[in-house]
C-alpha positions as CSV (number, residue, x, y, z in Angstrom):
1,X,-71.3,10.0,23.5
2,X,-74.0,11.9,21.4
3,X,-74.1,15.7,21.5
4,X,-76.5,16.1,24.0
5,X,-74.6,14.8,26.0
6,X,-71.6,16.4,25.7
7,X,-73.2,19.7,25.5
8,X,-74.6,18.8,29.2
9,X,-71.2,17.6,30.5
10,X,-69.2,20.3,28.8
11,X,-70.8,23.6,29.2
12,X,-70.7,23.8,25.3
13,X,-73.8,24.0,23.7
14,X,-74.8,21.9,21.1
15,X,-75.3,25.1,18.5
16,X,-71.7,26.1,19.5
17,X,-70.6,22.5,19.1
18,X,-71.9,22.0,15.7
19,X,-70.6,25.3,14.5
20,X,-66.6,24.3,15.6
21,X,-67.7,21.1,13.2
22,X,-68.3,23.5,10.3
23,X,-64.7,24.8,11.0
24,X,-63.1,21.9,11.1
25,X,-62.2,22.1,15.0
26,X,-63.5,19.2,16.3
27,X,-64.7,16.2,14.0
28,X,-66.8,13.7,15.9
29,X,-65.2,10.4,15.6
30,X,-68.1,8.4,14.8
31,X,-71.5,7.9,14.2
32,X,-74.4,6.0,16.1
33,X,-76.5,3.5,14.5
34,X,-79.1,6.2,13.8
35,X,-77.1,8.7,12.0
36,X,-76.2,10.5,15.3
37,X,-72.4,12.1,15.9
38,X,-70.8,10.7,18.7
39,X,-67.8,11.8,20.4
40,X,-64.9,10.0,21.0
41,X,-62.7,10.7,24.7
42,X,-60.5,12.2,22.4
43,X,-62.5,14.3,21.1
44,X,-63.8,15.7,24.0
45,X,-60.8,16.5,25.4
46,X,-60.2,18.5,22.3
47,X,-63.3,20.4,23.2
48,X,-62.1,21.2,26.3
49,X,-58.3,22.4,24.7
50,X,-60.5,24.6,22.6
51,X,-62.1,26.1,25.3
52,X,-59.1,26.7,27.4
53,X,-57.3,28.4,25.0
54,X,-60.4,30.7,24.0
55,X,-60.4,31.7,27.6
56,X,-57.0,33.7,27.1
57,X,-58.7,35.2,24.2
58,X,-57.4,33.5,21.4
59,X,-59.5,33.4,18.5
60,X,-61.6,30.1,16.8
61,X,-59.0,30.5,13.9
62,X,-55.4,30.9,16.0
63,X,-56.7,27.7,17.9
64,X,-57.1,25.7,14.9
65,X,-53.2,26.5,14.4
66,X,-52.4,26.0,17.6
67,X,-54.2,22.4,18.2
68,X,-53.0,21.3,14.5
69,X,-49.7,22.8,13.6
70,X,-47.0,21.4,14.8
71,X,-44.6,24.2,14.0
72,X,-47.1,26.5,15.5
73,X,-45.0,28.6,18.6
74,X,-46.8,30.3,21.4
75,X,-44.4,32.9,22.7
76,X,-45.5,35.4,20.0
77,X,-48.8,34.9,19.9
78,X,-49.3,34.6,23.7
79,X,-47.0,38.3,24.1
80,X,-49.6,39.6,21.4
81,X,-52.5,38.7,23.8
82,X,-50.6,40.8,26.6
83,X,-50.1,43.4,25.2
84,X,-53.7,43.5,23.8
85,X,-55.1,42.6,27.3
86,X,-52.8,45.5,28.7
87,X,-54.7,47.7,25.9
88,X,-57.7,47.1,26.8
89,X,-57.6,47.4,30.5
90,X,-55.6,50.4,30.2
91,X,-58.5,52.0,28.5
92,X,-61.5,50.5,30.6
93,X,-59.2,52.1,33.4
94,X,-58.5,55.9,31.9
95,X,-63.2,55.6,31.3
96,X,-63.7,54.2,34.6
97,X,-61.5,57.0,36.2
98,X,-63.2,59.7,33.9
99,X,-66.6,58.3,34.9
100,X,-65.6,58.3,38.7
101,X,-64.4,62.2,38.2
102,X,-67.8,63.2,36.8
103,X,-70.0,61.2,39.3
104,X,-67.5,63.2,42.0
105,X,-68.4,66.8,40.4
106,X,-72.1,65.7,41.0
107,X,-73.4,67.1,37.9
108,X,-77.0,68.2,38.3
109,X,-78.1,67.8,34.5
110,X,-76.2,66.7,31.3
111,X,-75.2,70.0,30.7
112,X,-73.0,70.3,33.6
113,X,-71.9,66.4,32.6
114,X,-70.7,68.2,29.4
115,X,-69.0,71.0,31.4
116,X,-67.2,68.3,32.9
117,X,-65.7,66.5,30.2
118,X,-65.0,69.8,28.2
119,X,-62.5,70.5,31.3
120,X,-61.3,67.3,31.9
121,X,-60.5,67.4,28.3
122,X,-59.0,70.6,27.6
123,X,-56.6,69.6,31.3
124,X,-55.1,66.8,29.2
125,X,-54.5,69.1,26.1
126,X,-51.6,68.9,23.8
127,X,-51.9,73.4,24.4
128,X,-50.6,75.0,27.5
129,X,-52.3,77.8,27.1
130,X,-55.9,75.6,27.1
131,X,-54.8,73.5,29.9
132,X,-53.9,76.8,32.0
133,X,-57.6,78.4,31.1
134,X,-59.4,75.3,32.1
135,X,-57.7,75.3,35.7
136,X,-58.9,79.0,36.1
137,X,-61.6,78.4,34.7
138,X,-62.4,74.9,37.0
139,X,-62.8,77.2,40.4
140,X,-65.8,79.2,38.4
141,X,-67.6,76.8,36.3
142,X,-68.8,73.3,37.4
143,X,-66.1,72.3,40.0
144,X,-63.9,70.2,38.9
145,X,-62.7,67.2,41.1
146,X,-59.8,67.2,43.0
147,X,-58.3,64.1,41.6
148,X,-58.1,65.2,38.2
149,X,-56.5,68.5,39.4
150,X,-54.1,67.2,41.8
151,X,-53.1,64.5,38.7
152,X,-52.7,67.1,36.3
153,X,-50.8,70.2,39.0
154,X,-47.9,66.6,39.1
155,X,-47.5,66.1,35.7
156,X,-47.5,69.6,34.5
157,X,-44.4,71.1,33.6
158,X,-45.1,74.6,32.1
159,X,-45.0,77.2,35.5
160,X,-47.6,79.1,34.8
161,X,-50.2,76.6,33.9
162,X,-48.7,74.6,37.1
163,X,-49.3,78.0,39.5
164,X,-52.8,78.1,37.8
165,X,-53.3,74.6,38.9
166,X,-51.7,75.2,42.3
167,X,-54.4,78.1,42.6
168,X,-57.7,75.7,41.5
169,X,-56.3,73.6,44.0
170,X,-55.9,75.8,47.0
171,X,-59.8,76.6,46.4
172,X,-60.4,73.6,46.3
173,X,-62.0,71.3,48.8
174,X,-60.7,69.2,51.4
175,X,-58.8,65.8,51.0
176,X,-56.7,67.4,48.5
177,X,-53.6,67.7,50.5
178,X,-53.9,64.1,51.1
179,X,-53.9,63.3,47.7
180,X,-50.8,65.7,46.9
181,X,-49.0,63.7,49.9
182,X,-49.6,60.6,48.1
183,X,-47.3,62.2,45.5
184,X,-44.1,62.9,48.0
185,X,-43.6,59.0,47.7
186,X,-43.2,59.2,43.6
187,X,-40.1,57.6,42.2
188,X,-39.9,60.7,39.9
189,X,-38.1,63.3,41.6
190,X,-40.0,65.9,39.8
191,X,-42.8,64.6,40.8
192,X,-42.3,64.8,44.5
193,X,-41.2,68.5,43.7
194,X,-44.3,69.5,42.0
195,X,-46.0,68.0,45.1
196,X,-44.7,69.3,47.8
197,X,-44.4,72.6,45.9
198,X,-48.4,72.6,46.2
199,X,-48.6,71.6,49.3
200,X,-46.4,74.2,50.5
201,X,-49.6,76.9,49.0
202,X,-52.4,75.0,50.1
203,X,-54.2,76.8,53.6
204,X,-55.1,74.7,56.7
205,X,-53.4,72.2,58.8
206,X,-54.2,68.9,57.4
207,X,-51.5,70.1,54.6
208,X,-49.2,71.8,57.2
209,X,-49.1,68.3,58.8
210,X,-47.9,66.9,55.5
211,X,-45.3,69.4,55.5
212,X,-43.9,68.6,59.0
213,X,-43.7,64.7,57.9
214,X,-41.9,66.2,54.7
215,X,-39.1,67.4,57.1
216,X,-38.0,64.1,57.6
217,X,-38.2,63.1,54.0
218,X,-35.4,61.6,51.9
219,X,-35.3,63.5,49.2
220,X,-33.2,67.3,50.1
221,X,-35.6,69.2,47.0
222,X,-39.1,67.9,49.3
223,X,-37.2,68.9,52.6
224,X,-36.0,72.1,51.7
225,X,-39.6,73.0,50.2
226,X,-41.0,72.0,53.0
227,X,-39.0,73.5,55.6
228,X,-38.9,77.3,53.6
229,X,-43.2,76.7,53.6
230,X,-42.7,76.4,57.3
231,X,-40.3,78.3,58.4
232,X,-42.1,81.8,56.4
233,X,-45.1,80.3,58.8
234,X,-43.1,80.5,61.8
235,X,-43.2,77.0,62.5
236,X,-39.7,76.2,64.8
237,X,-39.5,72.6,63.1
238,X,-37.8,73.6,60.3
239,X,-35.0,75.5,61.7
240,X,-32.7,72.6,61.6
241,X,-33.5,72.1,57.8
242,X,-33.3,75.3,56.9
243,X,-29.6,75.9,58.5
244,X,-28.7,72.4,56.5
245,X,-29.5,73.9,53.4
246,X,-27.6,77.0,54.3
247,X,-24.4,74.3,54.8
248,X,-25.4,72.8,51.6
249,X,-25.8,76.2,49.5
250,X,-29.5,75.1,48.3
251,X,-31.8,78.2,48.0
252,X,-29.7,79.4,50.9
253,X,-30.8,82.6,50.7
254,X,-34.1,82.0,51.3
255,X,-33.3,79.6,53.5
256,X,-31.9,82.3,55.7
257,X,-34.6,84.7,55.2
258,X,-37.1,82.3,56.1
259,X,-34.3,82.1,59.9
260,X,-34.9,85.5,59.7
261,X,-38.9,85.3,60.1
262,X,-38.6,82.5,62.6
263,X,-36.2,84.7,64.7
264,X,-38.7,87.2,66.0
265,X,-39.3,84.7,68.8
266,X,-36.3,85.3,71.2
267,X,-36.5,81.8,72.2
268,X,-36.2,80.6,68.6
269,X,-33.6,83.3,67.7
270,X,-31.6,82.2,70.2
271,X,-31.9,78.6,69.0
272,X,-31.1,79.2,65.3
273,X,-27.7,81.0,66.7
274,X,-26.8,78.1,68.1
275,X,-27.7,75.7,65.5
276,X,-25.7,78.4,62.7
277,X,-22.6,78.6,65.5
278,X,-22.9,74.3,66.0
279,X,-22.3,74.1,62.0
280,X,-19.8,76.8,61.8
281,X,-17.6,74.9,64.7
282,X,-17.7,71.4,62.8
283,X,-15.6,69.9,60.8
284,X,-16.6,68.5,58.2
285,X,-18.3,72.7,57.3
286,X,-15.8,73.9,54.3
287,X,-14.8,77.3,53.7
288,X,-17.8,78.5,51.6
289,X,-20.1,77.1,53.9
290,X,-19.2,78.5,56.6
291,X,-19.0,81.9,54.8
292,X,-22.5,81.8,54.3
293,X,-23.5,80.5,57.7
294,X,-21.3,83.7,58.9
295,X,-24.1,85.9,56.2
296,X,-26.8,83.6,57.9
297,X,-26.3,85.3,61.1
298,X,-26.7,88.7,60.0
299,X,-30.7,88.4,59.9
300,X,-30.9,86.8,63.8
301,X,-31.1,89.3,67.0
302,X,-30.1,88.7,69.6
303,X,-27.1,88.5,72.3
304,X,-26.0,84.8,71.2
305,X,-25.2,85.9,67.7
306,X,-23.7,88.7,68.4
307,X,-21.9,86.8,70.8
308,X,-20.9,84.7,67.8
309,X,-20.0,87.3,65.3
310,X,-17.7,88.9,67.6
311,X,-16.2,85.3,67.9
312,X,-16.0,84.9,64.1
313,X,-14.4,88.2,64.0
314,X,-11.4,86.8,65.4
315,X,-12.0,83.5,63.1
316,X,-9.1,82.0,61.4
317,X,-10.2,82.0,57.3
318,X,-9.9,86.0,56.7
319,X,-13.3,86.1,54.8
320,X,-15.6,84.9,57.6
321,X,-13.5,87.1,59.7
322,X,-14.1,90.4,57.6
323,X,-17.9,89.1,56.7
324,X,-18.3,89.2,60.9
325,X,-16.3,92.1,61.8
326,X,-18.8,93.7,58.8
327,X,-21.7,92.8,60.5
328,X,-20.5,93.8,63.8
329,X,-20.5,97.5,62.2
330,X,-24.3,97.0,60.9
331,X,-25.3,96.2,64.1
332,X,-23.9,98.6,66.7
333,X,-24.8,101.6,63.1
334,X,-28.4,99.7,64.3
């Protein structure tokens, strides 16, 4: 077969062809009467090899080795390509998300492009001091987008750049407790902490929603944030949370302020007495905890807990007893 027509049947064109000659890839096996190269079967399957492996990005000279040395092993040349091919993708991905963040801030000249970068930039610096400047500065100067703040407010560890982020965000506009949301179902603890933590300071409902679906999540850090976010908002949903991390001794103190707020409601009062007095009766509820369920009680009015102080008085383990009998005294000195 001469070269035209090969080139026609192959897809390779007779320049290319002719150029894996001068390298010593393919050597047509004869030639026609006329001083034409023809191709062998043979040899045009070996066009075809060439071309397969140039499709996983091998290059002309790594093919010659691997067509015509037998002791030539793929594994490490083939787990070079990956790692290259992850390389480059994992760049075109980090522009492309870069270019998606600008077209998002809707820049109206090249100047505000350049804004744009400059704070995108100085969010990923080495500096916490820079990174904490460009989130104040992102709710004054070209807004920046809500994607790259919410990425960078879950991967910041420094507190006072991640409150400065927490602060760009909650001016920020909507969809962004979405986004932090999509961060409750991290497998990195912390990150789940750092979310919920932002959604517990964002205003509105759509991220009050999140927080009410975060009562039920499995991780206690998400739930307990959650719950002391809702329960300073007097939302009633969090009330058996909150008394769980009183059992538990997590940020119990706040836990019970937080009762405390959602008390003022006689109807909820007397439902966080119960659910304090329901833990205190169980079984499984050790000495300590059921100290501080006793404290717990202290900041709920009400007949039911009085009720249940003057119980506890009486109680068995002498420091619930005197911790009641205490309280007793602060209320009727009321």
């Amino acid at each position: 077969m001469l070269i035209g027509e090969v080139a026609r049947r192959s897809g390779v064109s007779a320049r290319m062809l002719r150029h894996y000659e001068s390298l010593g890839l393919v050597r047509p096996s004869g030639r026609s009467g006329s001083g034409y190269r023809e191709y062998s079967g043979e040899d045009i399957r070996r066009i075809f090899h060439i071309e397969s492996l140039r499709s996983l990005g091998l290059s002309l000279r790594e093919i010659g080795r691997a067509l015509d040395d037998p002791g030539f092993t793929p594994s490490a040349l083939v787990g070079d390509l990956v790692r290259q091919s992850r390389e480059r993708l994992a760049a075109e991905t980090e522009l492309l998300t870069r270019l998606r963040r600008i077209d998002a801030a809707d820049p109206a000249d090249w100047e505000d492009v350049l804004q744009v970068v400059a704070l995108l930039q100085a969010l990923g610096s080495k500096s916490a001091g820079t990174r904490q400047r460009a989130a104040l500065a992102s709710a004054d100067q070209v807004q920046v987008p809500a994607e790259a703040l919410v990425e960078a407010v879950l991967s910041e560890t420094e507190p006072n750049v991640a409150g400065a982020l927490r602060w760009a965000l909650a001016r920020s506009g909507g969809g962004v407790p979405a986004l932090l949301a999509k961060g409750l179902g991290s497998p990195v603890a912390a990150v789940r902490e750092r979310a919920v933590q932002s959604l517990a300071e964002m205003p509105g409902d759509e991220a009050g929603g999140y927080l009410r679906e975060a009562l039920a999540h499995p991780d206690a850090v998400v739930r307990g944030y959650a719950a002391l976010a809702l329960g300073a908002g007097g939302v009633a949903d969090a009330v058996p949370t909150l008394v769980e991390m009183i059992v538990e001794g997590r940020n119990d103190t706040d836990a019970a302020d937080a009762l405390s707020v959602l008390a003022s409601d006689t109807g909820t009062a007397d439902r966080i007495a119960a659910g304090l007095v329901g833990r205190l009766a169980h079984h499984t509820t050790g000495a300590p905890a059921r100290g501080r369920l006793t404290q717990a009680l202290a900041g709920i009015p009400g007949t039911r807990a009085t009720h249940a102080l003057a119980e506890l008085s009486h109680d068995a383990d002498r420091a619930v007893a005197l911790t009641a009998t205490y309280l007793l005294r602060l209320r009727d000195a009321g």
